[in-house]
C-alpha positions as CSV (number, residue, x, y, z in Angstrom):
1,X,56.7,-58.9,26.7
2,X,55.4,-57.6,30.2
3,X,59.1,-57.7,31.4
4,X,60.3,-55.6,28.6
5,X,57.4,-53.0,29.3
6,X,58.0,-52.9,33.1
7,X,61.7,-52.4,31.9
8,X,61.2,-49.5,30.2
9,X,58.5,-48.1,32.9
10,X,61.0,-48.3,35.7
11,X,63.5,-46.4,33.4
12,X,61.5,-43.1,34.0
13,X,61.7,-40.7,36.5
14,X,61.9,-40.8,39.7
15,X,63.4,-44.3,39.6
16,X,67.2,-43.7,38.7
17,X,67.3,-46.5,36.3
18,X,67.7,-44.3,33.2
19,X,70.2,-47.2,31.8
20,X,67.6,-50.2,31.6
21,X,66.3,-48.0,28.9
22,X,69.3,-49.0,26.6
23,X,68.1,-52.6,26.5
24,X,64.3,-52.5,27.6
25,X,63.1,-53.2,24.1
26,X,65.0,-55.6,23.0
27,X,62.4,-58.4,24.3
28,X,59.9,-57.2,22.7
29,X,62.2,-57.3,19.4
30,X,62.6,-60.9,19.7
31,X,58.9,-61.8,20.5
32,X,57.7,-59.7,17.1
33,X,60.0,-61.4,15.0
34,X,59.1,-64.6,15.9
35,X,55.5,-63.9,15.7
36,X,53.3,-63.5,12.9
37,X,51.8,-59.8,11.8
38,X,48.2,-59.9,13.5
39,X,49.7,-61.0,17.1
40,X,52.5,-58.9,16.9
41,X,49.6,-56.2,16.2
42,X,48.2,-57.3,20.0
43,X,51.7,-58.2,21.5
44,X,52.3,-54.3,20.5
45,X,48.6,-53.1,22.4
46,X,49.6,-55.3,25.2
47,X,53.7,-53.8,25.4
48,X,52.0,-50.7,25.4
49,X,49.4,-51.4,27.9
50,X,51.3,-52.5,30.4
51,X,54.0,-49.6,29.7
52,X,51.5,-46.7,30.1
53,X,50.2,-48.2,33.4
54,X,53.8,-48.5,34.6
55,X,54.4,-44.8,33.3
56,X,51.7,-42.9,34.0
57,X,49.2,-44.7,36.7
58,X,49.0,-41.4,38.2
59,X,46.0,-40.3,35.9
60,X,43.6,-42.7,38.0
61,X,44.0,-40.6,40.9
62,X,42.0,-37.9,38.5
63,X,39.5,-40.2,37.1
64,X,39.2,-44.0,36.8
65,X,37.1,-44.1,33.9
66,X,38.5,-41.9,31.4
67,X,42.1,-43.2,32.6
68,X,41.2,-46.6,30.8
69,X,40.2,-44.9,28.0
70,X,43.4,-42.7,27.6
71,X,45.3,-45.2,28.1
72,X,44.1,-47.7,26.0
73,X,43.9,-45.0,23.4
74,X,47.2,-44.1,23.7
75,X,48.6,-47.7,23.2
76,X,47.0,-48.1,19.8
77,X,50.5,-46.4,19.0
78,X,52.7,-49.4,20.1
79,X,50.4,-51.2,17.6
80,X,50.6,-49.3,15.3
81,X,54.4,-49.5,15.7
82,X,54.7,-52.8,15.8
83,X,52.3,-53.3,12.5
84,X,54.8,-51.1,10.6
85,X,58.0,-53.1,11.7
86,X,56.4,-56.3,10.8
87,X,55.5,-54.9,7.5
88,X,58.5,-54.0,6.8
89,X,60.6,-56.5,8.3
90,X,58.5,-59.4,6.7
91,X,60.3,-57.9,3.1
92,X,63.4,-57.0,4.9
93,X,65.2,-57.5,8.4
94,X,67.8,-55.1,7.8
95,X,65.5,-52.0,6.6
96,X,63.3,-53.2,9.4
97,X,65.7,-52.6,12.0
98,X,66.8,-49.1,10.6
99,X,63.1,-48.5,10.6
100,X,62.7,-49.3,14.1
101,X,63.8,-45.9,15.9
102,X,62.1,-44.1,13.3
103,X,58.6,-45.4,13.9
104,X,59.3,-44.6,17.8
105,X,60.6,-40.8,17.2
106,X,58.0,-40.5,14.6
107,X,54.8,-41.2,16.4
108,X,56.5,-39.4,20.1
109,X,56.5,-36.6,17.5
110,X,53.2,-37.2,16.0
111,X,51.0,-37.6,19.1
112,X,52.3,-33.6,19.8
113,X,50.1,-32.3,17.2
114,X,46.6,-33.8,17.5
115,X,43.5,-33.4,19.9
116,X,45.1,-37.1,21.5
117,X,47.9,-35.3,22.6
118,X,49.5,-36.9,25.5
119,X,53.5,-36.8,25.0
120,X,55.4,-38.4,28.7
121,X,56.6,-41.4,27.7
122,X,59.1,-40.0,25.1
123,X,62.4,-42.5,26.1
124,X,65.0,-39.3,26.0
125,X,63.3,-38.8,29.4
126,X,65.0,-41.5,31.1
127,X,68.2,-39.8,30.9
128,X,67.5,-36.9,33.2
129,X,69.3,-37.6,35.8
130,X,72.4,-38.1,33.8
131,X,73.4,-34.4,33.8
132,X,76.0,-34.5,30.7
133,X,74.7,-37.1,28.5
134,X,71.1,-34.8,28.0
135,X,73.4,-31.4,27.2
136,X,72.9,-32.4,23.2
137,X,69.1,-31.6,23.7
138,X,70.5,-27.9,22.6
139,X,70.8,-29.7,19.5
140,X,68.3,-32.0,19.0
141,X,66.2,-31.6,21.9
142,X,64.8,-34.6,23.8
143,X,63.8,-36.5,20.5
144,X,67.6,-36.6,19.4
145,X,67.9,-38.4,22.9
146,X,64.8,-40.8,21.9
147,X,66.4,-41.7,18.8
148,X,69.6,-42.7,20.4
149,X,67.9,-44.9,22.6
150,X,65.9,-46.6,20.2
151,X,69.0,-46.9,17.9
152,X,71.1,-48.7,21.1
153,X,68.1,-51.2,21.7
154,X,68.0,-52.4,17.9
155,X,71.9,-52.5,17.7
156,X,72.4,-54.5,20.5
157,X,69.4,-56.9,19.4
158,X,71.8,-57.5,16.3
159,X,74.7,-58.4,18.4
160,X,72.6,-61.5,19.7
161,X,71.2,-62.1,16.9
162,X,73.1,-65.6,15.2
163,X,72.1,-65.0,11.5
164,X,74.3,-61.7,11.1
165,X,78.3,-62.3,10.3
166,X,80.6,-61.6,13.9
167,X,81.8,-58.4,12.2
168,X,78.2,-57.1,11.9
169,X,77.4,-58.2,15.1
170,X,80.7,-57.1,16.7
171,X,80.4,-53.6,15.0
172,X,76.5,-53.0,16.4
173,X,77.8,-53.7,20.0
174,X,80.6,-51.0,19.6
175,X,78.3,-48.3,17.9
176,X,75.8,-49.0,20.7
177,X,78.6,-48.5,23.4
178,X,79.8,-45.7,21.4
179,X,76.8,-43.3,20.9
180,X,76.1,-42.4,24.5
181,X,79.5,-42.1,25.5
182,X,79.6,-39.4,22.5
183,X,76.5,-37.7,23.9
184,X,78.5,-37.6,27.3
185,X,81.8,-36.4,26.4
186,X,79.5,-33.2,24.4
187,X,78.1,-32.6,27.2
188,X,80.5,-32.8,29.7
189,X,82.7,-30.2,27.3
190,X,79.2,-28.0,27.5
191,X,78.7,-27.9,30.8
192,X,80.7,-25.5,33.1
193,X,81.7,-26.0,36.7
194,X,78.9,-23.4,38.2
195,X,75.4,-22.3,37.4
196,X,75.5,-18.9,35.8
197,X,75.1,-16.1,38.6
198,X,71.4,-15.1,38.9
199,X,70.3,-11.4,39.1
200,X,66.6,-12.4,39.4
201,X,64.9,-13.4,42.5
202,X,61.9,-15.4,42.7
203,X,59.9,-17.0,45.6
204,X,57.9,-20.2,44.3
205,X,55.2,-20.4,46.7
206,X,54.1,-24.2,47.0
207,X,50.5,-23.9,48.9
208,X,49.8,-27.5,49.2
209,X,45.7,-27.0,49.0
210,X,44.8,-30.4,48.7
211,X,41.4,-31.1,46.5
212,X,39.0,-32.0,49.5
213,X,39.9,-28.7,50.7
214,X,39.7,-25.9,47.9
215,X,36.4,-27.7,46.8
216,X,34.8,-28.2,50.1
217,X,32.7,-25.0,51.6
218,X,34.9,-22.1,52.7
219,X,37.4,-23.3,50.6
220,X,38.1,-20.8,48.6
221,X,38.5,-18.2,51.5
222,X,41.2,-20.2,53.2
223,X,43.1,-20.9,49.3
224,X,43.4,-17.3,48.6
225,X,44.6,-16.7,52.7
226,X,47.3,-19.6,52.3
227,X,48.8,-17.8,49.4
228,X,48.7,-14.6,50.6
229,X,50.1,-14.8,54.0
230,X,52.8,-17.1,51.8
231,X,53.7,-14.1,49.8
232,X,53.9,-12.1,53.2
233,X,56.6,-14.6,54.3
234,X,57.8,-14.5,50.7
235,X,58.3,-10.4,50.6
236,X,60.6,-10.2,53.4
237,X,63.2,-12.3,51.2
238,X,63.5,-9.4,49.1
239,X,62.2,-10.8,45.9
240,X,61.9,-9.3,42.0
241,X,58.9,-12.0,41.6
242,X,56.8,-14.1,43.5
243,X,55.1,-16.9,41.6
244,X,52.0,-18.7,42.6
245,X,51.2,-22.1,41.1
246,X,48.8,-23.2,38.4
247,X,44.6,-22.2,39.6
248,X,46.1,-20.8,43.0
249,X,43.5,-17.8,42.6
250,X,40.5,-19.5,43.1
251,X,38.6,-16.9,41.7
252,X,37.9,-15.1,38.5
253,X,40.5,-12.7,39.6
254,X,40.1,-10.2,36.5
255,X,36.5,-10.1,37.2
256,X,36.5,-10.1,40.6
257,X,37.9,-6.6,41.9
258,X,37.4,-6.8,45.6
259,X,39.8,-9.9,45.2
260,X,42.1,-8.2,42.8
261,X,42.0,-5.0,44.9
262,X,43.5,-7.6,47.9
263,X,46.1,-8.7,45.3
264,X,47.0,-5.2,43.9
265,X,47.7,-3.8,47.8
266,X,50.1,-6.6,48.5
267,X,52.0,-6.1,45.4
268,X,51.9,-1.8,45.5
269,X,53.3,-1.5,49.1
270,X,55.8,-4.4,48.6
271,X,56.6,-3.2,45.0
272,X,56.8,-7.0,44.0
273,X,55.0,-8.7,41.4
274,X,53.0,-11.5,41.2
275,X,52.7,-14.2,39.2
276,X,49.1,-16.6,39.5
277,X,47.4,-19.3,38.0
278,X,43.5,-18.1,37.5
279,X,40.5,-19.1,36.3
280,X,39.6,-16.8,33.3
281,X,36.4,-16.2,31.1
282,X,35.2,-14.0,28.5
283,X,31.2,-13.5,27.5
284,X,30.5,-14.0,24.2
285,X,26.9,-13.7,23.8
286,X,24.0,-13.1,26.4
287,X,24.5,-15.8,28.6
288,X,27.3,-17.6,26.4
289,X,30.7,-17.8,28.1
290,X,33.6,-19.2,27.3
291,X,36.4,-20.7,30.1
292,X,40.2,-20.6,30.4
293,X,43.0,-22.1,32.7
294,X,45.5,-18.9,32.7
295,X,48.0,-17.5,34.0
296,X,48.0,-13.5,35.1
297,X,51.0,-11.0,36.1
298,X,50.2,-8.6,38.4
299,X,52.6,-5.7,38.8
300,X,53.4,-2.7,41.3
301,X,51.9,0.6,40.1
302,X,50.2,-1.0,37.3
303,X,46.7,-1.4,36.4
304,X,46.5,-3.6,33.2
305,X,46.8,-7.4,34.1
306,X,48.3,-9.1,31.8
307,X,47.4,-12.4,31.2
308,X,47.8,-16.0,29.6
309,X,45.5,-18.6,28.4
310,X,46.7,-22.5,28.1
311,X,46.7,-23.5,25.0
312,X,47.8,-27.3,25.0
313,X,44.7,-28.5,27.1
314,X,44.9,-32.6,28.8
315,X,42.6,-34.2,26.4
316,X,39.8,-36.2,28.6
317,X,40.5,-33.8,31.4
318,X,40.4,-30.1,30.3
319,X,38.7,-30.6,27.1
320,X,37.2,-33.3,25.6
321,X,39.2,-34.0,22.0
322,X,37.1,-33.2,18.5
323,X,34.5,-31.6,20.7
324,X,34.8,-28.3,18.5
325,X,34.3,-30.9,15.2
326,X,31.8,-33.3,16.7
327,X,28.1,-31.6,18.6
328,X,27.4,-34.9,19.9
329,X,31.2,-34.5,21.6
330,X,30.5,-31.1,22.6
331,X,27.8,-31.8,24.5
332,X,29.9,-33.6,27.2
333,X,30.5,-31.6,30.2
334,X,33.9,-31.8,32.5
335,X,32.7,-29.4,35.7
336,X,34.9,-26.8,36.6
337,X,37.8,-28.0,34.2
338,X,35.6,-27.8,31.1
339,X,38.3,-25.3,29.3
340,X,38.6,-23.7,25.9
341,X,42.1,-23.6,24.6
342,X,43.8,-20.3,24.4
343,X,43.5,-17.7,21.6
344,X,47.2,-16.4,21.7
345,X,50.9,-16.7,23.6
346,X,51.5,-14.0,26.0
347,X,54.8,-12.3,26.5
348,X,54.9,-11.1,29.9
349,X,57.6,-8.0,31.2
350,X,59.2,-7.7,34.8
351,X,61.9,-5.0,35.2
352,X,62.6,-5.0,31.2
353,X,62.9,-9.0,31.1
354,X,60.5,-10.7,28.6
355,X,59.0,-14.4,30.2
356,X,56.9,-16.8,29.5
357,X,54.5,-19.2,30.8
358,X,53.6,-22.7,30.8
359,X,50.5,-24.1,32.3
360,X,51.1,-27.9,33.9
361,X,51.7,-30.3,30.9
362,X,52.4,-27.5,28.1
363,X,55.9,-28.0,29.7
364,X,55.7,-31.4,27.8
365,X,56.0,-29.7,24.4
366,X,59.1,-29.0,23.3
367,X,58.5,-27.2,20.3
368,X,55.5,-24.8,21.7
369,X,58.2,-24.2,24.2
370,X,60.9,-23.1,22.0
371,X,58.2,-20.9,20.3
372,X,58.3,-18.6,23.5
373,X,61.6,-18.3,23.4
374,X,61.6,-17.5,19.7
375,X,59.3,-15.3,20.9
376,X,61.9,-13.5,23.2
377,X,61.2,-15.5,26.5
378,X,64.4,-14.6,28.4
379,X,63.1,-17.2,30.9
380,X,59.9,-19.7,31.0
381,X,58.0,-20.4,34.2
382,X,55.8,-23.4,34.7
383,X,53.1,-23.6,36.9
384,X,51.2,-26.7,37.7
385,X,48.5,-28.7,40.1
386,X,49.6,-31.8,40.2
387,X,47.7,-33.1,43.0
388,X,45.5,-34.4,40.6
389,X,48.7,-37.4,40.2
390,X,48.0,-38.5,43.9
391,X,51.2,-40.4,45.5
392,X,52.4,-41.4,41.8
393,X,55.4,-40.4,40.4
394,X,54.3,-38.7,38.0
395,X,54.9,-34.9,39.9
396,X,58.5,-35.7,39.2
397,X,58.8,-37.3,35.8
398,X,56.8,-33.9,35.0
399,X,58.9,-31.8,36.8
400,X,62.3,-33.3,35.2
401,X,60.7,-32.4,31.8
402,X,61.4,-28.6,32.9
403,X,65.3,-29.8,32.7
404,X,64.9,-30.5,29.2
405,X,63.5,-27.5,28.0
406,X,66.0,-25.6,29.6
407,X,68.7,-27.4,28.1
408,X,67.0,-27.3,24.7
409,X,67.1,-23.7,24.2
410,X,69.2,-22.5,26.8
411,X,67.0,-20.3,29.6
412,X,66.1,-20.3,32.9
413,X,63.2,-21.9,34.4
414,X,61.2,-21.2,37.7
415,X,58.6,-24.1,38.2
416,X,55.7,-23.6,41.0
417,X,53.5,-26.6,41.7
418,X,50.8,-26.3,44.0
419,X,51.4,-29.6,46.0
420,X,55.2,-29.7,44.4
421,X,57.7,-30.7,43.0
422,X,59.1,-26.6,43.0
423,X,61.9,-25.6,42.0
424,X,64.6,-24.0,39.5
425,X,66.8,-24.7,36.9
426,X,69.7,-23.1,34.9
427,X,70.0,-23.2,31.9
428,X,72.0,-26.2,31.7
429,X,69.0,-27.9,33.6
430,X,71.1,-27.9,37.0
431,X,68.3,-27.9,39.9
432,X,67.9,-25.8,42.9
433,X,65.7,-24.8,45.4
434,X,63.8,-28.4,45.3
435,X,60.9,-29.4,47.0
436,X,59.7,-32.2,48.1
437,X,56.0,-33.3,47.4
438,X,52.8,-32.8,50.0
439,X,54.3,-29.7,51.7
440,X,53.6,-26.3,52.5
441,X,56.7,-23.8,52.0
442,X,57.9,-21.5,50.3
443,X,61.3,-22.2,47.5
444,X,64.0,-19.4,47.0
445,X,66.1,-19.2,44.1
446,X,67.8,-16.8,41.3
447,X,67.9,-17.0,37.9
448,X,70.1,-15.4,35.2
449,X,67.7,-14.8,31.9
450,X,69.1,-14.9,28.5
451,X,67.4,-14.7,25.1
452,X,68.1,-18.3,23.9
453,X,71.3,-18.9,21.2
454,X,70.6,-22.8,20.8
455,X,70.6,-24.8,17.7
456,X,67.6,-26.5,18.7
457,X,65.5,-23.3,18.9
458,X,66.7,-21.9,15.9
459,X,66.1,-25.6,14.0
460,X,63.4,-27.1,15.4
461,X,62.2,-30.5,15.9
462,X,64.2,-31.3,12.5
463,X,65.0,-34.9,14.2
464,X,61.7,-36.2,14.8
465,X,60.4,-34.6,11.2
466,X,63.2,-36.5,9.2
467,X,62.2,-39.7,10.8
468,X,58.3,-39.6,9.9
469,X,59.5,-38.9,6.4
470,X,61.9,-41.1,6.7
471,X,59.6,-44.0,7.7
472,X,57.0,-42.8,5.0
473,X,59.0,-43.5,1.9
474,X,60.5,-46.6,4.1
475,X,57.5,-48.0,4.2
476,X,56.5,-46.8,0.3
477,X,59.8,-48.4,-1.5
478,X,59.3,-51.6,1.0
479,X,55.8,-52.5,-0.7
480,X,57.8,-52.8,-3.9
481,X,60.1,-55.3,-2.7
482,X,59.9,-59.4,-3.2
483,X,59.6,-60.7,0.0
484,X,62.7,-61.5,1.6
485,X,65.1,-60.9,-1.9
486,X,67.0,-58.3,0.1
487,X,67.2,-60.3,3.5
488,X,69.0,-63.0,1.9
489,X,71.2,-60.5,-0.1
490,X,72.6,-59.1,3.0
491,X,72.0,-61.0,6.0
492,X,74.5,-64.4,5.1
């Protein structure tokens, strides 16, 4: 059980072991069928345990407390999985095993839309260093790669599996060689020798303002001077756009306008725009306020400032979930990071091209994503702070999840993180301009926008929606069955 978790942990960015995904689950196959429902139930908390703190041990460098409590949260799911399969398998091992990548795409897909939101793990993510094999996201976007992977663990469980006739078994092994090799030869015909030629040029300017010092006294004052003599550097390169990462300003820069005036100089004589991460509030009442992590877009000669407010907050971290459904939950405080979610999506305009923005893990969604684009987001940005991640790997499983939404509908994106991983990717989710983590430097790169013609934005997450229906009326027609009539049917 731990073995198969670690597995599937190490199969995640930035380890290049993409392929132990393919076969990661299959332990934890064989130690649910020979184990009754209620320990399968714990094996399943356990799997997932163990899987999150390979995947995403990063979150204790934020907080240790409510890191124990996410996780364990989010491994309820793994039981939960593994209480359906059992359920279904104890009436039938064949629909059990067609119901096993279902359950997996259906809750990835699930835990998108709730207050509990915290979608990383998804397993399509493994495959993003194998360049040709991910081009189908246009398609199916990174769920239609989850399913795949599910679907190759559960057929090649069947080919070891003794009770099931040599042809059965000899057919799952070729379908499960066959499927990504199909993926591959789609996307190798998709994907052209050369990134298209950019005509935009951006400067990602990767401060590297650790926590001690933005939050320590003076700190502030020597944020805001990083950036700016950054951009100074970044000017001469002759850029369109310079891009600044996720809470760069480290002031209430729309309210502030000896700050903004500072801002606004920089970008009228250089006749360059800029792109920040801000702090934002609005005053509701006397003395009421309300917060925001945003994003603004100054511009030469212009004096309204655009801006955006994240609307996918980290539950535990930015906002505590059900706390606008619960006073008791309200009342809990998080500091400075104690945000409301954003009241719209902002279309932002440089030189006639529509963009959009995506604060840290928004970049995680695929769908709200695709919505910019629908939108008329010629090219996303993402701007992040993940110092909060320490020395984890997590700044670069986050980071390849940019690749992903490029592929899915086809744009551009720029990403700016404040202590890295920066840099760019084409629309075919070829990177350039990369980073490495923990320095301070400037990234140059150009980018060819395009209004997005993919499948997958025009469609949707139509994958990940057929199988929670799918598993729904699986698990509906299952408790009608006799137990094990249909096994013995069709597994001699």
């Amino acid at each position: 059980m731990t073995l198969s978790a670690l597995l599937a942990a190490i199969a995640f960015p930035p380890y290049k072991f993409g392929f132990l995904a393919y076969f990661s689950l299959i332990l934890f196959l064989v130690v649910l069928d020979n184990s009754p429902t209620r320990i399968s139930v714990a094996y399943g908390f356990i799997w997932g345990l163990v899987f999150n703190l390979g995947t995403l041990y990063g979150v204790f460098w934020a907080t240790i407390g409510g890191s124990f409590g996410m996780l364990a949260a989010v491994s309820l799911i793994f039981a939960t999985i593994a209480l359906a399969y059992k359920f279904v398998s104890n009436k039938s091992k064949i629909l059990g095993y067609i119901i096993w990548p279902m359950l997996w795409v259906g809750w990835d897909y699930l835990r998108t839309l709730t207050e509990l939101n915290f979608p990383w793990t998804d397993f399509g993510y493994t495959q993003a260093y194998y360049l040709p094999l991910i081009q189908v996201a246009d398609i199916f976007g990174v769920f239609g790669i989850s399913m795949m992977i599910y679907t190759v663990n559960v057929l090649l469980y069947i080919t070891i599996k003794s009770e099931f006739r040599n042809k059965t078994r000899l057919a799952s092994l070729v379908i499960a060689m066959l499927l990504p090799v199909i993926f591959t030869i789609y996307g190798l015909i998709r994907l052209p020798e050369q990134s298209p030629e950019g005509s935009l040029d951006i400067a990602l300017v990767q401060g590297n303002i650790d926590r001690e010092t933005k939050w320590k006294s003076g700190g502030r004052a020597i944020s805001f001077a990083t950036y700016l003599n950054m951009t100074r550097e970044a000017i001469e390169h002759d850029v369109d756009l310079v891009i600044w990462p996720e809470t760069a300003m480290p002031y209430y820069l729309l309210h502030k306008q000896r700050h903004l005036k500072r801002v606004k100089d920089i970008v009228d004589s250089s006749n360059v725009s800029i792109l920040t991460g801000i702090p934002h509030y609005v005053s509701l009442n006397r003395g009421e306020y309300i917060y925001f992590n945003a994003a603004a877009l100054v511009s030469p000669g212009v004096d309204t400032i655009p801006h955006y407010e994240k609307v996918k907050l980290v539950p535990g971290s930015e906002r505590i979930p059900f706390s606008g459904r619960f006073k008791v939950l309200k009342e809990i405080r998080l500091g400075n990071a104690d945000f409301s979610s954003g009241r719209y999506r902002t279309i932002f305009e440089l030189n006639d091209i529509k963009f959009a923005v995506a604060i840290c893990f928004e970049s995680a969604f695929p769908d709200y994503c695709a919505e910019f684009c629908r939108e008329g987001a010629e090219f996303l940005v993402v701007i992040t702070n993940d110092m909060w991640f320490g020395p984890s790997g997590m700044p670069y499983s986050h980071a390849m999840m940019s690749a992903f939404r490029a592929i899915e509908n086809r744009v551009p994106i720029a990403r700016c993180a404040n202590t890295g991983v920066s840099m760019f990717f084409d629309k075919y989710g070829r990177v350039s301009g990369e980073t490495s983590t923990h320095e301070r430097l400037n990234s140059y790169g150009s980018i060819a926008p395009e209004k997005s013609k993919s499948l997958y934005n025009r469609w949707g997450d139509f994958v990940p929606r057929g199988c929670v229906f799918g598993s729904l009326m699986m698990i509906i027609v299952v408790a009608f069955l006799k137990r094990g009539k249909y096994n013995e049917e069709h597994e001699s």
